[in-house]
PQR file of N, CA, C, O and H, with PARSE charges and radii, in Angstrom:
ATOM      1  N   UNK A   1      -6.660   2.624  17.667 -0.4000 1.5000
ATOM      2  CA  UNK A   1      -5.502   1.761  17.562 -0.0000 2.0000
ATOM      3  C   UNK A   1      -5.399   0.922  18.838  0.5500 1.7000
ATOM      4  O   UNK A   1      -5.624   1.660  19.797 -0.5500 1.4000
ATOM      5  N   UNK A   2      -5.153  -0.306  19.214 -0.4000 1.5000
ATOM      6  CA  UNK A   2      -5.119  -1.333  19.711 -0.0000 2.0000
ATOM      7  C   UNK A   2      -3.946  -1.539  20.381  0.5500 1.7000
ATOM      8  O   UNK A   2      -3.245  -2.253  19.664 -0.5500 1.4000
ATOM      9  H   UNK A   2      -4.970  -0.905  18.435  0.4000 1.0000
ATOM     10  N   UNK A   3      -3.204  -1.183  21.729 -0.4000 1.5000
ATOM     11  CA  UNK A   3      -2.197  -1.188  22.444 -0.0000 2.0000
ATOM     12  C   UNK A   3      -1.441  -2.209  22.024  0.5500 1.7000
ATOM     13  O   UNK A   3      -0.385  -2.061  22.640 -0.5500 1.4000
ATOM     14  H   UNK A   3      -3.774  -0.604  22.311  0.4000 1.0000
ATOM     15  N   UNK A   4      -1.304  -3.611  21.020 -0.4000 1.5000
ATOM     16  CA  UNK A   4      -0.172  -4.220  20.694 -0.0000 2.0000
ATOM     17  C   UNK A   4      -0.154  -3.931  19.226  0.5500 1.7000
ATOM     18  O   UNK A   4       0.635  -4.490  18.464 -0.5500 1.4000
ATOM     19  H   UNK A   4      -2.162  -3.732  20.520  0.4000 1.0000
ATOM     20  N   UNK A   5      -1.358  -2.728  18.707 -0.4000 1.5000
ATOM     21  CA  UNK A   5      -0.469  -2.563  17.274 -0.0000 2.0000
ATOM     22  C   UNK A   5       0.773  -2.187  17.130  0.5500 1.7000
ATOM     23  O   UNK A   5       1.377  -1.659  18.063 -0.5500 1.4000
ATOM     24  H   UNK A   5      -1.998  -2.273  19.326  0.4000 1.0000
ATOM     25  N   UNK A   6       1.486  -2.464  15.616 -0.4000 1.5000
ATOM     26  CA  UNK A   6       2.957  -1.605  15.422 -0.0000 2.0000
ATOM     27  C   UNK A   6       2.330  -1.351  14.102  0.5500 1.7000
ATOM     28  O   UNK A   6       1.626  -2.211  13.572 -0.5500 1.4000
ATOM     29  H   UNK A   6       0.996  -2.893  14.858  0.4000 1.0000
ATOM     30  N   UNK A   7       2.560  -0.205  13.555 -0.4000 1.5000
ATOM     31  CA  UNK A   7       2.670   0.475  12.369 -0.0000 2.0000
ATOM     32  C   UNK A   7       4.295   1.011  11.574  0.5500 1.7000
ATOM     33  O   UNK A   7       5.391   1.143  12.118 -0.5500 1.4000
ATOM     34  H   UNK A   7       3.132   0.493  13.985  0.4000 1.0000
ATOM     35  N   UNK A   8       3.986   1.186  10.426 -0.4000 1.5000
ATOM     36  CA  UNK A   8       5.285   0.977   9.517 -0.0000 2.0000
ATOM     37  C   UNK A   8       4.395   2.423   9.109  0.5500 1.7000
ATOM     38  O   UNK A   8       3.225   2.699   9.374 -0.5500 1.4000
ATOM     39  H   UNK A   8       3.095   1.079   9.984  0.4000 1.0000
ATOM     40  N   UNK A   9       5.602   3.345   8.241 -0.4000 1.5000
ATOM     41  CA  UNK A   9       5.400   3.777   6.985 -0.0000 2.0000
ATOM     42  C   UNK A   9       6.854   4.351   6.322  0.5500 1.7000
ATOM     43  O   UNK A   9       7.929   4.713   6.799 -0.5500 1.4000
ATOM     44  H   UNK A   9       6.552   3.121   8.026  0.4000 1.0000
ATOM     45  N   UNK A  10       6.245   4.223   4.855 -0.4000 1.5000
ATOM     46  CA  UNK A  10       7.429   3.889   4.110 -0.0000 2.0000
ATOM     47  C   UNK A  10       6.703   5.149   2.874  0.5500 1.7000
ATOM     48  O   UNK A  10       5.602   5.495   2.445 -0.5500 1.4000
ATOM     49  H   UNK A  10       5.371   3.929   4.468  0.4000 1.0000
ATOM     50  N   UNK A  11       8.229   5.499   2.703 -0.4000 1.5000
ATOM     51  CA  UNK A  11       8.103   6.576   1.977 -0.0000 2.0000
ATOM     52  C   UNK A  11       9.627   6.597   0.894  0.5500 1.7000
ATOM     53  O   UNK A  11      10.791   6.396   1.241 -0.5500 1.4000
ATOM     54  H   UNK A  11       9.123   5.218   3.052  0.4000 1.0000
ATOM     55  N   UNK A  12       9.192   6.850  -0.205 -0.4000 1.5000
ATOM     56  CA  UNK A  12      10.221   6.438  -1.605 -0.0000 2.0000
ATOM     57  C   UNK A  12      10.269   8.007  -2.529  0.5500 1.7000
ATOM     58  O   UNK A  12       9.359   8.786  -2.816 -0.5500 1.4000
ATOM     59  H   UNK A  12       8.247   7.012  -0.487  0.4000 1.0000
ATOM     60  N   UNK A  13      11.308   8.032  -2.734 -0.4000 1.5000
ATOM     61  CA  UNK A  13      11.758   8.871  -3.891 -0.0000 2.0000
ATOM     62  C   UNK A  13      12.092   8.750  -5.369  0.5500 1.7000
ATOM     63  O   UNK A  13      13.165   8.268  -5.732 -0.5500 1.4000
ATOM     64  H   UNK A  13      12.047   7.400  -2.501  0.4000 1.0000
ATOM     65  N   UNK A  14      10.968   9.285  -6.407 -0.4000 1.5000
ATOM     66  CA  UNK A  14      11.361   9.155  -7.993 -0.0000 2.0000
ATOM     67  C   UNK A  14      11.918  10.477  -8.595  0.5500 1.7000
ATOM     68  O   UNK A  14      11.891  11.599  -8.090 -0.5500 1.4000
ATOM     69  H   UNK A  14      10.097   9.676  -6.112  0.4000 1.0000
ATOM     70  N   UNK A  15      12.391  10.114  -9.697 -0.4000 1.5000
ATOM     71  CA  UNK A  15      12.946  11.260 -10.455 -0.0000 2.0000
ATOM     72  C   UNK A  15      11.650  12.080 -10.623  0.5500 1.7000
ATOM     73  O   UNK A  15      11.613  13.241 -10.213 -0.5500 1.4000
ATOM     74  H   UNK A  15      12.413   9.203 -10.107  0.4000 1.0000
ATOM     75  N   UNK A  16      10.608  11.515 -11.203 -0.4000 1.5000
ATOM     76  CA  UNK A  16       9.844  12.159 -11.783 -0.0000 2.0000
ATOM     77  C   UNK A  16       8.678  11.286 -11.093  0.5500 1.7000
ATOM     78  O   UNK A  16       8.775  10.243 -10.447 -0.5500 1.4000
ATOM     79  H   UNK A  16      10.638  10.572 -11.535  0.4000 1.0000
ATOM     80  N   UNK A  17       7.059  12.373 -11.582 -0.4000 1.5000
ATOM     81  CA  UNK A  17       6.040  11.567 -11.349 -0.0000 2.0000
ATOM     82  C   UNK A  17       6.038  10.315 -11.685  0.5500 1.7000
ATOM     83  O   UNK A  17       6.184   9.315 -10.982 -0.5500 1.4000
ATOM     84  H   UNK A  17       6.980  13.221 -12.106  0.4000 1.0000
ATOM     85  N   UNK A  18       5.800  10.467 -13.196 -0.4000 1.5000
ATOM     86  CA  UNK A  18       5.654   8.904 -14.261 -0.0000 2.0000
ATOM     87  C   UNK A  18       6.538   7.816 -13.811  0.5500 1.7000
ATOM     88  O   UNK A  18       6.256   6.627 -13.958 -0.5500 1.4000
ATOM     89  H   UNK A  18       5.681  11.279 -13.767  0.4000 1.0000
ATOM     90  N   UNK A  19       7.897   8.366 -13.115 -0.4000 1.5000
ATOM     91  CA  UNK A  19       8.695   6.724 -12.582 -0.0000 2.0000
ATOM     92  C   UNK A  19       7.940   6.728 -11.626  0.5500 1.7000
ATOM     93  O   UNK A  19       7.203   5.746 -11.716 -0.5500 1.4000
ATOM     94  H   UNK A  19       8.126   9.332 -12.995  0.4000 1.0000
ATOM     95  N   UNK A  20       7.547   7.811 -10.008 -0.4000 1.5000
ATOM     96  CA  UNK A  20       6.361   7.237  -9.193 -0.0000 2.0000
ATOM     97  C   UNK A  20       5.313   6.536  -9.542  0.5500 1.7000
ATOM     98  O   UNK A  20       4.920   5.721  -8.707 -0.5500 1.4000
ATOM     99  H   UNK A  20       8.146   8.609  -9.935  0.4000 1.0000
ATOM    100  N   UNK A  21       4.714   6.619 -10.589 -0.4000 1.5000
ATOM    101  CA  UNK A  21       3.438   5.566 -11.274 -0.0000 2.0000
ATOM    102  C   UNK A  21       3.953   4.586 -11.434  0.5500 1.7000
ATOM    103  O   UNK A  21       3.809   3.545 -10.793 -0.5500 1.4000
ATOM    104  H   UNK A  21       5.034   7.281 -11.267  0.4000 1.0000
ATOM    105  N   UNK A  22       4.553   4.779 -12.227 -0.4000 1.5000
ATOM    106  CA  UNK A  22       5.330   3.192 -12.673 -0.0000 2.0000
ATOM    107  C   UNK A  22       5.897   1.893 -12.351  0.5500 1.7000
ATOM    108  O   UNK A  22       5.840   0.788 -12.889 -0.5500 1.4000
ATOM    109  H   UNK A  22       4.670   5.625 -12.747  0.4000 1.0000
ATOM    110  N   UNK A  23       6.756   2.596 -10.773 -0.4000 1.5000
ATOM    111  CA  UNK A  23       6.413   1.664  -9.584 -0.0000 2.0000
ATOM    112  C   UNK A  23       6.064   1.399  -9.146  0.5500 1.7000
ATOM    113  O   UNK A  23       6.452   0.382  -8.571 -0.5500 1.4000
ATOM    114  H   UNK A  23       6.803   3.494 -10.336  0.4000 1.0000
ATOM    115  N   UNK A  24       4.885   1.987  -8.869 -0.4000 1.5000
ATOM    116  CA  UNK A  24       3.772   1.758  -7.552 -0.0000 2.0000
ATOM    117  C   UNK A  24       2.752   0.842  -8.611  0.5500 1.7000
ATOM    118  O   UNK A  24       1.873   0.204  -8.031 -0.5500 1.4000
ATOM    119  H   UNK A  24       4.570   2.813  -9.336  0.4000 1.0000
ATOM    120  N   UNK A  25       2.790   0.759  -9.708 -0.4000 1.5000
ATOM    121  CA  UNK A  25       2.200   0.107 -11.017 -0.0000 2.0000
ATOM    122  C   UNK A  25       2.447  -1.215 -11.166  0.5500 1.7000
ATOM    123  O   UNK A  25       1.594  -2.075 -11.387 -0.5500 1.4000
ATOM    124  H   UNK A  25       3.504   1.277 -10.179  0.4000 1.0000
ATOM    125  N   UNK A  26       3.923  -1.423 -11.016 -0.4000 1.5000
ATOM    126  CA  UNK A  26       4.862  -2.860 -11.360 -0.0000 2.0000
ATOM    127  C   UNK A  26       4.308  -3.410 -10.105  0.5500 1.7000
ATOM    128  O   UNK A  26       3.275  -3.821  -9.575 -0.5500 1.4000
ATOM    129  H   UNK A  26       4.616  -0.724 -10.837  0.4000 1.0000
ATOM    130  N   UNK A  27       6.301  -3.061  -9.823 -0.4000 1.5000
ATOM    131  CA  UNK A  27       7.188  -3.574  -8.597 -0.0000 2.0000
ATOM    132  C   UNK A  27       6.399  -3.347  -7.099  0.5500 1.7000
ATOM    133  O   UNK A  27       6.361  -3.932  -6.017 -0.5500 1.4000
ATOM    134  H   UNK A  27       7.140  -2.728 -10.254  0.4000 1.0000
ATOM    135  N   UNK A  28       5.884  -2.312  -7.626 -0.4000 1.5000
ATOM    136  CA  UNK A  28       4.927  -1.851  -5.975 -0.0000 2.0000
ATOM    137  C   UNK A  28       3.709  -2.627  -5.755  0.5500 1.7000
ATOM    138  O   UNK A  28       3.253  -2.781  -4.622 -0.5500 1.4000
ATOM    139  H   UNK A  28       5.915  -1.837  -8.505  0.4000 1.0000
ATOM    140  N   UNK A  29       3.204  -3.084  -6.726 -0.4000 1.5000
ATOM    141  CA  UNK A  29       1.719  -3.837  -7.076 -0.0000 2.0000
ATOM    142  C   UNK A  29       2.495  -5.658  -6.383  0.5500 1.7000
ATOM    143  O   UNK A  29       1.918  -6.402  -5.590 -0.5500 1.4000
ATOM    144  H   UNK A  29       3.574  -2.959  -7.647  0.4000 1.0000
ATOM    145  N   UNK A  30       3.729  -5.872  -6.951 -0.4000 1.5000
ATOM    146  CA  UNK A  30       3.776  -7.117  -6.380 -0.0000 2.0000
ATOM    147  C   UNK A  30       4.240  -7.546  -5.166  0.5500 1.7000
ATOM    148  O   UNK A  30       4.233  -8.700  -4.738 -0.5500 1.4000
ATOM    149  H   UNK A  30       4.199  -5.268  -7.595  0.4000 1.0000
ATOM    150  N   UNK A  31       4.698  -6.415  -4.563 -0.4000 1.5000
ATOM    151  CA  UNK A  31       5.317  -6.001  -3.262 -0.0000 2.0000
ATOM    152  C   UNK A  31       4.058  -6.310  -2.514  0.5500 1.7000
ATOM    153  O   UNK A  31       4.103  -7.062  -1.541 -0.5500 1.4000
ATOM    154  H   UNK A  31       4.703  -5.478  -4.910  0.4000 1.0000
ATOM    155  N   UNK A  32       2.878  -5.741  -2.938 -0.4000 1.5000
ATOM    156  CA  UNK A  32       1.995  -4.986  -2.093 -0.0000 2.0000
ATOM    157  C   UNK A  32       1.376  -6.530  -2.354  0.5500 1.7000
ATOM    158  O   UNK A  32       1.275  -6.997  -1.219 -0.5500 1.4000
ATOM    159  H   UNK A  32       2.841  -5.130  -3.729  0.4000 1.0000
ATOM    160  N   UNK A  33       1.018  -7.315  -3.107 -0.4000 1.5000
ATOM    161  CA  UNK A  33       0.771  -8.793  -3.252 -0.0000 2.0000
ATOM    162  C   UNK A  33       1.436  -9.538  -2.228  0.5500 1.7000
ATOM    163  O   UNK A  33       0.814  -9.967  -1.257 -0.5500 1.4000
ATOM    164  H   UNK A  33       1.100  -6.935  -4.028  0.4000 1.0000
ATOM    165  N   UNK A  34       2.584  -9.706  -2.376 -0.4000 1.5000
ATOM    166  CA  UNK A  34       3.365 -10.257  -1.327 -0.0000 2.0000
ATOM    167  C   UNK A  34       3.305 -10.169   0.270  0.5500 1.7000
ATOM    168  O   UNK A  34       3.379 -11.232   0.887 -0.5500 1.4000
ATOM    169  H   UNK A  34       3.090  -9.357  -3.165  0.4000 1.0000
ATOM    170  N   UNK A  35       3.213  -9.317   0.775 -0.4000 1.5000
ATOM    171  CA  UNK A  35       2.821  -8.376   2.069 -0.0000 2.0000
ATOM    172  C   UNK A  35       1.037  -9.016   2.268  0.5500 1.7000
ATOM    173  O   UNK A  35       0.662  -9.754   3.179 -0.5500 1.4000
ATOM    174  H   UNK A  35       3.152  -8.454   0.274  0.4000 1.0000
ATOM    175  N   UNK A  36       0.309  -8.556   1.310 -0.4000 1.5000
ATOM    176  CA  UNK A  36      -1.049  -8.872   1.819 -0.0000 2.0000
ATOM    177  C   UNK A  36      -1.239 -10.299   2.079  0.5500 1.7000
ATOM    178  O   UNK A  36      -1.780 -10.682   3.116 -0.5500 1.4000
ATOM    179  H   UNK A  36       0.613  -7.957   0.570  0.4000 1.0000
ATOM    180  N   UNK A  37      -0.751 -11.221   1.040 -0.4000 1.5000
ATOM    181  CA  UNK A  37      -0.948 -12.768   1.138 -0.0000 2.0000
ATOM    182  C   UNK A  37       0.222 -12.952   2.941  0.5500 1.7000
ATOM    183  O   UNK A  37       0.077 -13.721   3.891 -0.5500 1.4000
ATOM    184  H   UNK A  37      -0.311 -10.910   0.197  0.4000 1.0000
ATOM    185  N   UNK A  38       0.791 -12.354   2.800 -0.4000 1.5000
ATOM    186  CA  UNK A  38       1.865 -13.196   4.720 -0.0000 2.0000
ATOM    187  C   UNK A  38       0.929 -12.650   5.473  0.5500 1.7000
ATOM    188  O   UNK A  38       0.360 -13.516   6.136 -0.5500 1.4000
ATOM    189  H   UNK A  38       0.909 -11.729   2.028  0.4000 1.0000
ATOM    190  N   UNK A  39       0.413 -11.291   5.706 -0.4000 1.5000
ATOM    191  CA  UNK A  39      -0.029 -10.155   6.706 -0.0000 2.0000
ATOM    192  C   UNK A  39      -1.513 -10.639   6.335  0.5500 1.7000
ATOM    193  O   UNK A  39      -2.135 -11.016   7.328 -0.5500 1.4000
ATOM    194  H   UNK A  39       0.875 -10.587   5.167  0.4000 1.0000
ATOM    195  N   UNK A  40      -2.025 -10.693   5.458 -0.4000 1.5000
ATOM    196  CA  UNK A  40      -3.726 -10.480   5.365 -0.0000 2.0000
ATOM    197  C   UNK A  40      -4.305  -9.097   5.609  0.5500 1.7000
ATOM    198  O   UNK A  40      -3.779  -8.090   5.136 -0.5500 1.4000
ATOM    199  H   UNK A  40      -1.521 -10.386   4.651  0.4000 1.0000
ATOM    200  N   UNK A  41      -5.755  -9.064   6.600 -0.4000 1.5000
ATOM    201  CA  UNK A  41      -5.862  -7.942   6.640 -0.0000 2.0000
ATOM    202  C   UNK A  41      -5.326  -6.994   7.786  0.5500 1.7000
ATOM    203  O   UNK A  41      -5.808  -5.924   8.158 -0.5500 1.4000
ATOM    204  H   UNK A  41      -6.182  -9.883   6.984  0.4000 1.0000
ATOM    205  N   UNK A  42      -4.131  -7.701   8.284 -0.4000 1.5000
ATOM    206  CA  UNK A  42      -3.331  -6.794   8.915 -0.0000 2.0000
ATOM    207  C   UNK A  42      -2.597  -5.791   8.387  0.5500 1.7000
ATOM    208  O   UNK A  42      -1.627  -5.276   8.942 -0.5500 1.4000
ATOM    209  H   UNK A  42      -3.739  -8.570   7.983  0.4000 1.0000
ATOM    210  N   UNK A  43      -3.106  -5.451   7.154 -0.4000 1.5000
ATOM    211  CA  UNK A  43      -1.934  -4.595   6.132 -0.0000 2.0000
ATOM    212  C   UNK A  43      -2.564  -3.860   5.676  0.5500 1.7000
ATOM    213  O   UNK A  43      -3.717  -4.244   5.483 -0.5500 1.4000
ATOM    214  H   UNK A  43      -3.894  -5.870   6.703  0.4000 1.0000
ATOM    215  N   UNK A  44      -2.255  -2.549   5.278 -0.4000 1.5000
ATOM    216  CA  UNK A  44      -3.442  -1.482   4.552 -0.0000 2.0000
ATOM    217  C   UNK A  44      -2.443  -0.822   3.786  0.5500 1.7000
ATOM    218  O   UNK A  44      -1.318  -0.433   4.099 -0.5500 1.4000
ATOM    219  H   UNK A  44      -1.318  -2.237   5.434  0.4000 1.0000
ATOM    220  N   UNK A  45      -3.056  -0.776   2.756 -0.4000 1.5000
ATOM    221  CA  UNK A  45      -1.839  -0.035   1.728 -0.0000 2.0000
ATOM    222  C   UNK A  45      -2.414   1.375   1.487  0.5500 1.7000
ATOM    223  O   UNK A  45      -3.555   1.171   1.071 -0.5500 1.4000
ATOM    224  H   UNK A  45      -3.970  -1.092   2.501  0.4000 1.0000
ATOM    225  N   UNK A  46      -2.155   2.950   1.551 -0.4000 1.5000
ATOM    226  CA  UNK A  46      -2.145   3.919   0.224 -0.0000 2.0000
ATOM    227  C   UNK A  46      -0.964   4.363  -0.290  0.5500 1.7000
ATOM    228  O   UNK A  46       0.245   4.208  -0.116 -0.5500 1.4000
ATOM    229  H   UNK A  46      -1.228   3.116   1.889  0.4000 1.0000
ATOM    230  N   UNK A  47      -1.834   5.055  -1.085 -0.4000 1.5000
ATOM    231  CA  UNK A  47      -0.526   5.774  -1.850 -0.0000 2.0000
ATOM    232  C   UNK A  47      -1.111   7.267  -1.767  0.5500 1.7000
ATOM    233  O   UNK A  47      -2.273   7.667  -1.701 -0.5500 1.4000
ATOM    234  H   UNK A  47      -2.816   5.180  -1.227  0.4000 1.0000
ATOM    235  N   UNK A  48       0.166   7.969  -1.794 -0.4000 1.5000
ATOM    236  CA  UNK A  48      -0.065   9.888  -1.755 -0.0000 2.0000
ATOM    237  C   UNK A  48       1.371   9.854  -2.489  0.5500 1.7000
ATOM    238  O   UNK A  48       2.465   9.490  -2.058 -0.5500 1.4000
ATOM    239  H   UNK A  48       1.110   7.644  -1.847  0.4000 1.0000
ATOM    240  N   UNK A  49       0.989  10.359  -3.744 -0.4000 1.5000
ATOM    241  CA  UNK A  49       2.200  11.309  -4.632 -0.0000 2.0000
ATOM    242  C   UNK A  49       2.134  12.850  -3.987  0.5500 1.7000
ATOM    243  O   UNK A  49       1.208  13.659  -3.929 -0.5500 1.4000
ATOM    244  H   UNK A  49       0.100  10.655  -4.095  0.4000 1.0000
ATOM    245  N   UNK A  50       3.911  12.916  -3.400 -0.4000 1.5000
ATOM    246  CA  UNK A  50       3.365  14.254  -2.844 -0.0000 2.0000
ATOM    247  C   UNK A  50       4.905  14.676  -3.788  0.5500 1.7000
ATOM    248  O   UNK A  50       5.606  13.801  -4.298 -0.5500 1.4000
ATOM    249  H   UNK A  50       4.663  12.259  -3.447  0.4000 1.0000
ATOM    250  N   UNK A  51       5.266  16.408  -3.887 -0.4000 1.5000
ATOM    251  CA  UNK A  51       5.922  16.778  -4.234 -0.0000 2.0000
ATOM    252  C   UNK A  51       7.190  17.850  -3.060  0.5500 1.7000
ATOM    253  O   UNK A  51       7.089  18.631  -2.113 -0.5500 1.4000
ATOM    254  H   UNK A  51       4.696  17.119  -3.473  0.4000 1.0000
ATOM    255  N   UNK A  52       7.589  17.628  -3.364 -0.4000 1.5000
ATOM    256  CA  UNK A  52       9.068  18.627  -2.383 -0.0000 2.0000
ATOM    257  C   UNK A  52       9.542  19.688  -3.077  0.5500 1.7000
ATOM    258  O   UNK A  52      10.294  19.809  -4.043 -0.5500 1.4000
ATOM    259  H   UNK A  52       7.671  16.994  -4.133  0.4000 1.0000
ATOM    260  N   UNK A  53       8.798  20.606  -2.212 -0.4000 1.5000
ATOM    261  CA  UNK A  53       8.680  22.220  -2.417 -0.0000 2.0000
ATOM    262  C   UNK A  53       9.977  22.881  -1.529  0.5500 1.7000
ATOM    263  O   UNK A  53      10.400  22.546  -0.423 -0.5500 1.4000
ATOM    264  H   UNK A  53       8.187  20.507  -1.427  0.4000 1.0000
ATOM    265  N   UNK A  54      10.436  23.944  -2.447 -0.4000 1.5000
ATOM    266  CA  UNK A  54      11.783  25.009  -1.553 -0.0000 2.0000
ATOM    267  C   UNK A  54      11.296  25.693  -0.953  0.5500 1.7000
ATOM    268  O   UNK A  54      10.231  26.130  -1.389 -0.5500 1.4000
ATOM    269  H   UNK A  54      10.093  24.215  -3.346  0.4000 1.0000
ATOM    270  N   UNK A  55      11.686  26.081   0.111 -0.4000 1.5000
ATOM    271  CA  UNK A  55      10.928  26.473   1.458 -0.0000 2.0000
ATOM    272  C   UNK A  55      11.762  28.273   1.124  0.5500 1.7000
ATOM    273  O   UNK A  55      11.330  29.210   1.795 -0.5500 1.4000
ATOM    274  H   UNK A  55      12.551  25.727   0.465  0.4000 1.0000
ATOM    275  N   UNK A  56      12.477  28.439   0.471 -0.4000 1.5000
ATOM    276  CA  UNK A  56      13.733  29.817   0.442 -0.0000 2.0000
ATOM    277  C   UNK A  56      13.353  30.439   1.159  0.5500 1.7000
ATOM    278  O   UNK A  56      13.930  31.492   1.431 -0.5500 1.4000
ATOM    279  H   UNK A  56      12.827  27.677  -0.073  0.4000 1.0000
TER
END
């Protein structure tokens, strides 16, 4: 990493898996359009579906 990088990360909550697909499918696909065309390859996208486990 390069002493004037800045890094982001962004992290979202669905009811369910299938609404996580579904956005990251749509709305997330044109987001992620939008961002790459201003930023270029200053931008790196993944994705990790993770789940939230009870710790009891």
């Amino acid at each position: 990493v390069q002493e004037d990088c800045v890094s982001y990360a962004v992290s979202l909550e669905a009811a369910t898996a299938e609404d996580a697909v579904e956005w990251h499918d749509n709305i997330g696909a044109r987001l992620r359009a939008i961002l790459h065309q201003r930023f270029g390859e200053g931008v790196v996208f993944f994705t990790t579906y993770m789940e939230n486990l009870s710790l009891k």
